[in-house]
N, CA and C of each residue as an Amber inpcrd file, in Angstrom:
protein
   279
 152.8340000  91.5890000 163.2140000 152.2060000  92.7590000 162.6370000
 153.3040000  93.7160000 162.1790000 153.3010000  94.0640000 161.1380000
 154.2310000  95.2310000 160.4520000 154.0440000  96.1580000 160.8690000
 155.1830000  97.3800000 161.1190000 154.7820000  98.7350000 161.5330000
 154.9510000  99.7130000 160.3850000 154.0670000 100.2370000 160.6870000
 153.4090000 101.3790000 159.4970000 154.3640000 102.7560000 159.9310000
 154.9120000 103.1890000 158.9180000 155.5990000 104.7400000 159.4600000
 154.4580000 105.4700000 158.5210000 154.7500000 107.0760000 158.9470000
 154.0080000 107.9040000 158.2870000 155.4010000 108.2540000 157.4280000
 154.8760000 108.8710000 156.4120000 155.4340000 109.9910000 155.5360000
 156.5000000 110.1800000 155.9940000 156.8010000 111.2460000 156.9810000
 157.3540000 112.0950000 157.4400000 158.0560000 111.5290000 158.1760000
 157.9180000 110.1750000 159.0340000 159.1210000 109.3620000 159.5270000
 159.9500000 108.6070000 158.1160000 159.0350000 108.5190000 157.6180000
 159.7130000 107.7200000 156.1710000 161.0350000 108.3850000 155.6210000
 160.5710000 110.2220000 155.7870000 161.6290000 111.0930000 154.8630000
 163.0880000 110.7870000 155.6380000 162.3130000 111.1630000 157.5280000
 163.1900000 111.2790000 158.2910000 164.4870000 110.1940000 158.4780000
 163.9520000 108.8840000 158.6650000 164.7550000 107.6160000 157.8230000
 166.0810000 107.6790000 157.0980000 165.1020000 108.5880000 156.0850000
 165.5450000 108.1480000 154.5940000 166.8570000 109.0550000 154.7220000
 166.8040000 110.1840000 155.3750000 167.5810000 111.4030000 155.3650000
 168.5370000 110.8900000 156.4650000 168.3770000 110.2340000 157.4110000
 169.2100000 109.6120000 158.4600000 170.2710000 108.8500000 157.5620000
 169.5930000 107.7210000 156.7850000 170.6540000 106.6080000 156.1670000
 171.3210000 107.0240000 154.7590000 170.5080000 108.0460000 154.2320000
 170.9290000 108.8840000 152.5830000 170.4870000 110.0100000 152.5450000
 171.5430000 110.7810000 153.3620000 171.3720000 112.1200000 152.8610000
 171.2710000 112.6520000 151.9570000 171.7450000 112.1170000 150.7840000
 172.6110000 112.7180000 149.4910000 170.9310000 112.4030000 148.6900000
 170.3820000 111.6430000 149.0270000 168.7350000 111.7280000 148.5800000
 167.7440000 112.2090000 148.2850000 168.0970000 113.6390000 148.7090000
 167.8580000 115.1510000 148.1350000 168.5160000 116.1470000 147.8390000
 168.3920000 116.6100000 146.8680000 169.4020000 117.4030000 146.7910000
 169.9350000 119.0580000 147.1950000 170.8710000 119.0310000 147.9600000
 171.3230000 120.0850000 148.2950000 171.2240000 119.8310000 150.2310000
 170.5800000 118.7670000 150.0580000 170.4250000 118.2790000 152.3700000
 171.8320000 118.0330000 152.7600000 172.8720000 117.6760000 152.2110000
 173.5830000 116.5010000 152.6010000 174.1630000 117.7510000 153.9420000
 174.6260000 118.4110000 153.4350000 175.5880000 119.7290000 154.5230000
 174.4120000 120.3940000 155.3900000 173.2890000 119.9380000 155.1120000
 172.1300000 120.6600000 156.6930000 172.4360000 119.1350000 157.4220000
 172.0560000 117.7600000 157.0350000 172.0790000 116.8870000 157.6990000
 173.2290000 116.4020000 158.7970000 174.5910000 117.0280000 158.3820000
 175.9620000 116.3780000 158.5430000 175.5180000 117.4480000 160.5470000
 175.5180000 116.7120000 161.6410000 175.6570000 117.1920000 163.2510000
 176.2920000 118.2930000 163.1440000 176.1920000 119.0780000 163.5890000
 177.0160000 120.2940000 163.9520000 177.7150000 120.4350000 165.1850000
 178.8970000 120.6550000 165.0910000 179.7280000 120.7500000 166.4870000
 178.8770000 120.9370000 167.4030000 179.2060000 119.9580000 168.6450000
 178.6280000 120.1410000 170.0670000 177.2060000 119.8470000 169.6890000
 176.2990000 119.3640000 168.8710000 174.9780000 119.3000000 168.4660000
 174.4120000 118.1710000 169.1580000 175.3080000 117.4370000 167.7240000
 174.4930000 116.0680000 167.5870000 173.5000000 115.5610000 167.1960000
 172.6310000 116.4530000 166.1470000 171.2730000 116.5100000 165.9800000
 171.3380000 116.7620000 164.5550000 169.9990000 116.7110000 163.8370000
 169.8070000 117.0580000 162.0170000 169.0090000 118.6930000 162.2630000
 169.1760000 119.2380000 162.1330000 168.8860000 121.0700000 162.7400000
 167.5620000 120.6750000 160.9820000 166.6370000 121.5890000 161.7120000
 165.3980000 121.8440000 161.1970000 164.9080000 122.3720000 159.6280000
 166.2980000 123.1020000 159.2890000 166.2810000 123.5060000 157.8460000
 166.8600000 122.1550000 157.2120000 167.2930000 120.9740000 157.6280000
 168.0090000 120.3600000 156.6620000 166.2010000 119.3180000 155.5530000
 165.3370000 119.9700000 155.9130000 164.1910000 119.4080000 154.9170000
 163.3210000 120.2740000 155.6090000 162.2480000 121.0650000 154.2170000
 161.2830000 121.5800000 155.1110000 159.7650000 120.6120000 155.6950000
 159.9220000 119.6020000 155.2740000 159.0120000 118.6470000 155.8710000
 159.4110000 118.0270000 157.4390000 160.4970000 118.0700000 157.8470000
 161.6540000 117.7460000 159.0320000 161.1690000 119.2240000 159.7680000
 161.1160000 120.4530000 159.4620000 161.1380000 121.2570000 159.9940000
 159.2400000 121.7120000 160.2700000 158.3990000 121.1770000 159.3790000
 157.2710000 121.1420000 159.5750000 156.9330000 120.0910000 160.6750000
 157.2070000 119.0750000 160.8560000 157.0600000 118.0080000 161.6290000
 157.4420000 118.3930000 162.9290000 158.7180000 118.6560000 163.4290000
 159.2790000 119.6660000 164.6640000 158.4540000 120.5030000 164.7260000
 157.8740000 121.5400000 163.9570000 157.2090000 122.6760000 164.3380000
 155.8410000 122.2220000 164.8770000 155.2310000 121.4500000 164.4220000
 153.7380000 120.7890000 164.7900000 153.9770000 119.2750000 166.0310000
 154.9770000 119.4920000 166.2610000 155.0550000 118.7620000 167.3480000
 155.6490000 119.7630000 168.3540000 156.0940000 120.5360000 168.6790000
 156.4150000 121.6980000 169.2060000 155.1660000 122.4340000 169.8480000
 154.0850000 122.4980000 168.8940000 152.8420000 123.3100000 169.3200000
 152.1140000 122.2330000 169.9410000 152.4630000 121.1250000 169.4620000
 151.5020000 119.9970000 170.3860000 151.6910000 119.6350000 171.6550000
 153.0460000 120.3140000 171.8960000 153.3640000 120.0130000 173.1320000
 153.0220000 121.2320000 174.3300000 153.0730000 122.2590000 173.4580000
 152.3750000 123.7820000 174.2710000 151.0230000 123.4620000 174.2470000
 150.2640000 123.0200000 173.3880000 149.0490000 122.6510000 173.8300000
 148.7210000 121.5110000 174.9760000 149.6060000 120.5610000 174.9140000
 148.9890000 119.6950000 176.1310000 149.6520000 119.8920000 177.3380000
 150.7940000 121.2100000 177.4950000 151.2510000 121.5650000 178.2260000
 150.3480000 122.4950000 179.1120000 149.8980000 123.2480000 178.1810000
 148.6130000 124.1650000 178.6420000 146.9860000 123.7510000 179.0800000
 146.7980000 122.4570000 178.9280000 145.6900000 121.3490000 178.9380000
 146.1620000 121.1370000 180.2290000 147.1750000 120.3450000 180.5320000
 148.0000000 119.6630000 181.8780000 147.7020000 120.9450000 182.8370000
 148.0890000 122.2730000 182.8330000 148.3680000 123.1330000 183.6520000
 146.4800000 123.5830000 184.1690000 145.3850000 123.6750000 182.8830000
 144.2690000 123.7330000 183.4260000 144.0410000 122.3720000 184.1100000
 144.4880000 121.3520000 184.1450000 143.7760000 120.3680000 184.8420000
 144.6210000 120.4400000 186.3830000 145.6800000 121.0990000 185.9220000
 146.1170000 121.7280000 187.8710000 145.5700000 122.0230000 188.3430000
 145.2120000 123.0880000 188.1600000 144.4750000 124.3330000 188.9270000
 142.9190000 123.7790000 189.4160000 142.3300000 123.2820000 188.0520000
 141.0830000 122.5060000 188.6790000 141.2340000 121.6620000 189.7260000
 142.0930000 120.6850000 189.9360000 142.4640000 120.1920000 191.1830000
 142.7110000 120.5520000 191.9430000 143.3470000 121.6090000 192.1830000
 144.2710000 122.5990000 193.0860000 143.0740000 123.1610000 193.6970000
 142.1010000 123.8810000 193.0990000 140.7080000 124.5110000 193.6370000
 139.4170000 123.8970000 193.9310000 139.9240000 122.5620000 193.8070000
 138.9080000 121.2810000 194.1530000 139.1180000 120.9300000 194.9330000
 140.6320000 121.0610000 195.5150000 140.9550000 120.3350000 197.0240000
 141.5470000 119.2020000 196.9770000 141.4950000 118.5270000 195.6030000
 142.4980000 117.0030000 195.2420000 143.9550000 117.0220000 195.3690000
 144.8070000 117.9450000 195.1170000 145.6560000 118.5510000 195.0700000
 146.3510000 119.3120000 195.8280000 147.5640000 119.4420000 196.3400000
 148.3490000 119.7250000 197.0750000 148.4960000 121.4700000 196.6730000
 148.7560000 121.6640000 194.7210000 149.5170000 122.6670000 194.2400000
 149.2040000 122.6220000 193.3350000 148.6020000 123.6190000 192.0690000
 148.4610000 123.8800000 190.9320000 149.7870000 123.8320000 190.2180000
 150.2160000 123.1620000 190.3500000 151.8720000 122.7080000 189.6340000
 151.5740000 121.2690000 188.9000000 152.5790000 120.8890000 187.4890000
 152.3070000 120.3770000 186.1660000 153.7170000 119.9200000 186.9040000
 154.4130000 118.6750000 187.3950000 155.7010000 118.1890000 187.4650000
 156.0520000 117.3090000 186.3410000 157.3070000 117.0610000 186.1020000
 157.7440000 116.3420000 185.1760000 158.4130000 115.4670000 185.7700000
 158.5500000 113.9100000 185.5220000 159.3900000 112.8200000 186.0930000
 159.9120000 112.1540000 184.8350000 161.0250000 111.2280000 184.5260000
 161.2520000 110.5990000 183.7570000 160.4410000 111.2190000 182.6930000
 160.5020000 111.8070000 182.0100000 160.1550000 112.7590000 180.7270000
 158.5190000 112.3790000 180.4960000 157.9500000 112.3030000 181.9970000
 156.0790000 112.2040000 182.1920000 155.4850000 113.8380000 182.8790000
 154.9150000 114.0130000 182.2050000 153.8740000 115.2230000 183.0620000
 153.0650000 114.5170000 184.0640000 152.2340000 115.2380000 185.0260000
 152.1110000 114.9400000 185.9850000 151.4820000 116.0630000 187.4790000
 150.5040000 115.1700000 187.8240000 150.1400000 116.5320000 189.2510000
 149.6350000 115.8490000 190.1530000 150.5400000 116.0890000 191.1970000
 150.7480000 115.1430000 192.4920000 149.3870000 115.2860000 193.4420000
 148.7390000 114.3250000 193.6980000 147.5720000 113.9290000 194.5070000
 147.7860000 114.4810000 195.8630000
């Protein structure tokens, strides 16, 4: 089965292996000392994508934290606390 990218992984790709592919990216794309990373202005579709994954993560961050507390005041639960393990959310039984 082939894997399907969206759009926006497509650009991201594209901007990874040819910067020079748009014009005027090449000097947002190039790591920045101590970085290591493509910083958010180097495409505003790169920086839309970060931003809406950013809020998606405050949202299910904030989802995770009500499903604490419901536990926590249900008695399932030790602690209305949201832990993180190996980069998993999480609320200890």
């Amino acid at each position: 089965m082939p894997i399907v990218l969206s759009a926006c992984w497509q650009l991201f790709l594209l901007l990874l292996t040819n910067p020079e592919a748009l014009p005027g990216c090449a000097p947002c794309c190039a790591p920045q000392p101590g970085e290591g990373r493509i910083l958010d202005s180097a495409s505003p579709a790169l920086a839309e994508v970060r931003q809406a994954r950013r809020a998606n993560q405050a949202q299910l961050r904030a989802e995770m934290d009500g499903w604490a507390r419901q536990m926590h005041q249900k008695g399932v639960s030790e602690r209305a606390q949201v832990g993180s393990r190996r980069g998993r959310a999480g609320c200890g039984l």
